[in-house]
One Martini backbone bead per residue (centre of mass of N, CA, C, O) as a GRO file, in nm:
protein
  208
    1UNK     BB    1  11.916  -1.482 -18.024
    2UNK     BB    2  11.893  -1.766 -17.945
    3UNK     BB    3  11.818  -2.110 -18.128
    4UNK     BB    4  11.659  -2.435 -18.097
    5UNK     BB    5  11.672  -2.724 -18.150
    6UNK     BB    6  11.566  -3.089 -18.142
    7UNK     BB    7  11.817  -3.159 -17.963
    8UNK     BB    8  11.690  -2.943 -17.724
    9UNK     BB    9  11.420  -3.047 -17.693
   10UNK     BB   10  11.425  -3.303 -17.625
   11UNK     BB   11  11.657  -3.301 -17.377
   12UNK     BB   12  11.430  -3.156 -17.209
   13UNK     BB   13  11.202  -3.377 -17.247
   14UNK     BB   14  11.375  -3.547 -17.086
   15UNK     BB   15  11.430  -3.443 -16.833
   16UNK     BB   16  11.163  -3.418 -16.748
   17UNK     BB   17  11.056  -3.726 -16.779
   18UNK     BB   18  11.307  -3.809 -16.535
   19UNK     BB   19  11.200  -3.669 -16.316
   20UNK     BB   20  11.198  -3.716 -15.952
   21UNK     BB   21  11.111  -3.787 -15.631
   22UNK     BB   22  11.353  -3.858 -15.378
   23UNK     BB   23  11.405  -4.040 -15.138
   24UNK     BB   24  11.615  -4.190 -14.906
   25UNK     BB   25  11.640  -4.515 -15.016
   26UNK     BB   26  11.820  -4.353 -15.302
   27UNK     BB   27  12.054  -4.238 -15.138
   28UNK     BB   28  12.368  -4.087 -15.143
   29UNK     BB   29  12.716  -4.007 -14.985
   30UNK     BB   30  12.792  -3.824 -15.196
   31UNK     BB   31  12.917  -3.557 -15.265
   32UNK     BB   32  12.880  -3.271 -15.378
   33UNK     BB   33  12.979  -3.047 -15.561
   34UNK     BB   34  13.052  -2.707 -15.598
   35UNK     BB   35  13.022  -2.655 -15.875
   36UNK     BB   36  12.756  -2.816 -15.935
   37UNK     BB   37  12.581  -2.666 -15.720
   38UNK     BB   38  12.636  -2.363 -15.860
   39UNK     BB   39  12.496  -2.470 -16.122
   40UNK     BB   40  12.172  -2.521 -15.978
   41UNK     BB   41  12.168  -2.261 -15.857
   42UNK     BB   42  12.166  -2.063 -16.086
   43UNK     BB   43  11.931  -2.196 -16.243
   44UNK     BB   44  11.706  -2.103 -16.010
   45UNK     BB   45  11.785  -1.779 -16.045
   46UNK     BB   46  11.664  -1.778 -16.323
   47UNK     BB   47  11.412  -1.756 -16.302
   48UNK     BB   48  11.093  -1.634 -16.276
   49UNK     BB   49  10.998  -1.297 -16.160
   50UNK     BB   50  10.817  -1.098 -16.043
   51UNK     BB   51  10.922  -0.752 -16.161
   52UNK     BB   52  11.206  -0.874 -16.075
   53UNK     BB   53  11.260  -0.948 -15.748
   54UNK     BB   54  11.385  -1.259 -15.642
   55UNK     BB   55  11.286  -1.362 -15.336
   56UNK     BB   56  11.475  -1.559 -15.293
   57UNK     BB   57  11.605  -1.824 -15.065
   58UNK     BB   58  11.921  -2.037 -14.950
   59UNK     BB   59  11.952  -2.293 -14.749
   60UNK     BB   60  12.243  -2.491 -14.623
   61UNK     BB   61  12.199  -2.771 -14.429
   62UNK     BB   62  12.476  -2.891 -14.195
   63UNK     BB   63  12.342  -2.933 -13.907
   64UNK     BB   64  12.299  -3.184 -13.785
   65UNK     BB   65  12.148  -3.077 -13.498
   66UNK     BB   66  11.884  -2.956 -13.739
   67UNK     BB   67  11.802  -3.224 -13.890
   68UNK     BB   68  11.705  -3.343 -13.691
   69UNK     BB   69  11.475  -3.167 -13.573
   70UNK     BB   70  11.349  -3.214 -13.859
   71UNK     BB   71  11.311  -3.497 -13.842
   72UNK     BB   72  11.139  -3.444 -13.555
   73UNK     BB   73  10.895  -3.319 -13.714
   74UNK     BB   74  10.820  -3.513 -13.922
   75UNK     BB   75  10.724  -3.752 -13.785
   76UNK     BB   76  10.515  -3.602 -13.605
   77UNK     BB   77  10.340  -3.517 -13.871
   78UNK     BB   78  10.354  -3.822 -13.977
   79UNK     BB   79  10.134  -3.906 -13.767
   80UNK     BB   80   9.896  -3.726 -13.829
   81UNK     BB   81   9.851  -3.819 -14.111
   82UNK     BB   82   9.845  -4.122 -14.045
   83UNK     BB   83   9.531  -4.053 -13.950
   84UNK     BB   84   9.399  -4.018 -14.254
   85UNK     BB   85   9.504  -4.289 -14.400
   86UNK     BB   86   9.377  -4.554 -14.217
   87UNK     BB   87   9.237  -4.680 -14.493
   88UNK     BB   88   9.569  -4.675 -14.601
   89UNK     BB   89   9.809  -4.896 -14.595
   90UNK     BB   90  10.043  -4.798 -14.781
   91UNK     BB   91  10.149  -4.533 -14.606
   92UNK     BB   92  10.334  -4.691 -14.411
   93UNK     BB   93  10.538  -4.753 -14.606
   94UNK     BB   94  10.608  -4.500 -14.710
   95UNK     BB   95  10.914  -4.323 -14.807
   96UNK     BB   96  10.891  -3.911 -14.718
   97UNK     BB   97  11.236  -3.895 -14.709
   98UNK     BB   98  11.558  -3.762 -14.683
   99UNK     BB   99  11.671  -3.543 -14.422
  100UNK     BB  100  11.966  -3.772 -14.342
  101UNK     BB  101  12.073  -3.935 -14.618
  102UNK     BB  102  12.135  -3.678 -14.747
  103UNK     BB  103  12.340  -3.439 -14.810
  104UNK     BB  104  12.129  -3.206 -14.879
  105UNK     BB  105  11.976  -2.937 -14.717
  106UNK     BB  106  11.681  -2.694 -14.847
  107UNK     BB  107  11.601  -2.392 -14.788
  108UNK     BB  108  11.327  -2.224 -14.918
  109UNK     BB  109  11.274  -1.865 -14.994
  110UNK     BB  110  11.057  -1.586 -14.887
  111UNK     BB  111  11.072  -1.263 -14.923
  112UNK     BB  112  10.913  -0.996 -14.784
  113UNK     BB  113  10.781  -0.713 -14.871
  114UNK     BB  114  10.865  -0.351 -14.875
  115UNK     BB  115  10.732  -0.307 -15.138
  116UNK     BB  116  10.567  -0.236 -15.420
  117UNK     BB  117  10.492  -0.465 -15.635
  118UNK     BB  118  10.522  -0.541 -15.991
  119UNK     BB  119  10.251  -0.764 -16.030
  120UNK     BB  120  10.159  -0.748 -15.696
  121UNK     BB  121   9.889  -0.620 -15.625
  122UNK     BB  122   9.659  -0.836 -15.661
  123UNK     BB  123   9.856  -1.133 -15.688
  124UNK     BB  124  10.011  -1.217 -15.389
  125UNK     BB  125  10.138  -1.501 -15.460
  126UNK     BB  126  10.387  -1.410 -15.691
  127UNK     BB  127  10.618  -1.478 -15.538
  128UNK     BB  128  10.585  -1.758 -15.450
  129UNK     BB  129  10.558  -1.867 -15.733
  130UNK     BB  130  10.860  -1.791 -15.811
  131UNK     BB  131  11.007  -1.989 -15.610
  132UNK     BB  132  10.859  -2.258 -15.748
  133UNK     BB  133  11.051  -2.194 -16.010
  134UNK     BB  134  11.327  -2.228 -15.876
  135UNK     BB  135  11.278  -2.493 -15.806
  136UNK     BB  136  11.219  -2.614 -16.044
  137UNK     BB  137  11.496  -2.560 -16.181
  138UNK     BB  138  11.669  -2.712 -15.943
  139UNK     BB  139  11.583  -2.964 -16.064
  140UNK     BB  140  11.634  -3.030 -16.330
  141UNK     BB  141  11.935  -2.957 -16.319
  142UNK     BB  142  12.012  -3.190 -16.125
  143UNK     BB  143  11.896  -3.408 -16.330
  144UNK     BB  144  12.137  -3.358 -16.525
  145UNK     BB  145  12.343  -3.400 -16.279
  146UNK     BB  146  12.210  -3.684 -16.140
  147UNK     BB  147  12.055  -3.553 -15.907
  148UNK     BB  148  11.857  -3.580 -15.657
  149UNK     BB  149  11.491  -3.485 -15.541
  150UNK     BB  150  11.335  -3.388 -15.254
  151UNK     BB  151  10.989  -3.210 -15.130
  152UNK     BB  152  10.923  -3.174 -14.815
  153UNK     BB  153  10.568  -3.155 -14.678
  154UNK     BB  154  10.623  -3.271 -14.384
  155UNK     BB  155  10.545  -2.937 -14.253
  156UNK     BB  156  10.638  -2.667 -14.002
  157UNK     BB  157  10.736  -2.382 -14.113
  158UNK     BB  158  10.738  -2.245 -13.798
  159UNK     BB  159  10.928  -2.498 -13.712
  160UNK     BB  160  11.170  -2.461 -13.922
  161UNK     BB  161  11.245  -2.181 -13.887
  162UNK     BB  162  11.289  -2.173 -13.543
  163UNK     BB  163  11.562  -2.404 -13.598
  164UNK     BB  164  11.716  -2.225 -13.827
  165UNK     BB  165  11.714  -1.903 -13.756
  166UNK     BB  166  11.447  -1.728 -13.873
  167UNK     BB  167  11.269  -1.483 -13.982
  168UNK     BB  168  10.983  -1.307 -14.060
  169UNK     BB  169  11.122  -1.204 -14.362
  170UNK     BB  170  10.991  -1.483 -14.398
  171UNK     BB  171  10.911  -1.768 -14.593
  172UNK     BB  172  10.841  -2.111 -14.658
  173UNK     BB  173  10.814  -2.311 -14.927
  174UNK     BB  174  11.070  -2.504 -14.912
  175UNK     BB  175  11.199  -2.840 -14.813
  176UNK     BB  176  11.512  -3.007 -14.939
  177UNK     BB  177  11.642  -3.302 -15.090
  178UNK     BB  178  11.978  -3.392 -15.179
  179UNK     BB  179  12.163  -3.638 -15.403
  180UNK     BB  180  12.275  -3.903 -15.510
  181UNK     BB  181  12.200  -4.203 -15.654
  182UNK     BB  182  12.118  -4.518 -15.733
  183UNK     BB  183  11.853  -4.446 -15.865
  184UNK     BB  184  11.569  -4.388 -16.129
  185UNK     BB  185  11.292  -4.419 -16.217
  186UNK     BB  186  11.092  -4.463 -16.432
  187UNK     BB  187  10.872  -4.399 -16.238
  188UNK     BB  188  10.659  -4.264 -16.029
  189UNK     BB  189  10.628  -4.397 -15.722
  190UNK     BB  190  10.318  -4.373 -15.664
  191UNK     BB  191  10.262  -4.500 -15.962
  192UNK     BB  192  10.376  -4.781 -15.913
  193UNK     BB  193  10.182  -4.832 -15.629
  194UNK     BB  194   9.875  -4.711 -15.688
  195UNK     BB  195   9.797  -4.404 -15.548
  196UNK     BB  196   9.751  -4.346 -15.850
  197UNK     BB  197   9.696  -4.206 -16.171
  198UNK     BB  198   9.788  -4.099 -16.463
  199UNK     BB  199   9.720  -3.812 -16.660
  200UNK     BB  200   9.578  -3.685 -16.926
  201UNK     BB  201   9.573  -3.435 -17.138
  202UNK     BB  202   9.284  -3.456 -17.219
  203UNK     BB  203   9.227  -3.395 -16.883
  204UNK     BB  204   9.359  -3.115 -16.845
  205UNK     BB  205   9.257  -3.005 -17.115
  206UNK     BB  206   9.072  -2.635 -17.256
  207UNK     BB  207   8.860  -2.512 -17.501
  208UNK     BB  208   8.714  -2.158 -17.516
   0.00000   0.00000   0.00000
């Protein structure tokens, strides 16, 4: 088994660091390598899967006329969001997707289980988190490979499916917007805007 230098913690730690969500006015238009891509998605399918179930699936959006159709899927919702925030103008202002500017949309799926997953007995929505580390895995990769992405979550999952002509032997988990940028900020875009404050290890961390 490999081990690790301080060298390889430093540079995983920089690139955890450097992740950023990544909206649609810092996309650029230069297409992903096939290769790159490759890379990125390998990345996403190693992550830990309960049971080793893998339950992952990604769909690669390339039909202009179904992106179209999920951005004004978002309009639609985003319109709705903003009537909980309207005592927050800066909400008004805020860019919270990218998925016509970006080369790449993703659709990230949880494929449902047809038999009893080994440690998903209990705790049903292991397979899901599983997903959502495959997400993990694709975004660090990405950032690796200096490719931005954004997670759009102001979606409606069975109008997104409907749209994609998903069955329902899937659930949606996340829709992705993938491409190189034109920079990354150094801080998270909410965190410059001061939409929250970033909390500190001493706030989340508890010994008992």
């Amino acid at each position: 088994m490999r081990a690790f230098d301080l060298h390889a913690q430093t540079l995983l730690q920089t690139i955890f660091s450097a992740r950023r969500d990544v909206r649609g006015k810092h996309f650029q238009s230069t297409p992903i390598e096939d290769e790159v891509l490759r890379k990125i998605l390998e990345a996403a399918i190693s992550a830990p899967s309960v049971g080793f179930s893998q339950p992952w699936k990604f769909i690669i959006v390339q039909n202009v006329a179904k992106r179209e159709a999920i951005y004004n899927e978002f309009v639609s919702e985003n319109a709705k969001a903003a009537k909980l925030f309207d005592e927050t103008p800066l909400y008004a202002s805020l860019k919270l997707e990218g998925i016509k500017e970006s080369p790449l949309n993703i659709a990230v799926l949880y494929q449902k289980p047809t038999k009893t997953v080994l440690g998903q007995t209990t705790q049903k929505k292991m397979g899901e988190y599983s997903v959502v580390c495959a997400i993990q895995n694709l975004w660090l990769m990405a950032r690796a490979h200096n490719i931005g992405v954004g997670w759009v979550s102001i979606l409606r999952p069975k109008k997104v499916k409907k749209i994609l002509g998903i069955g329902d032997e899937y659930k949606l988990i996340g829709y992705l917007t993938m491409g190189y940028v034109s920079e990354f900020l150094d801080e998270p875009e909410l965190l410059k805007l001061g939409w929250e404050e970033k909390k500190t290890l001493n706030e989340v961390v508890e010994w008992v």
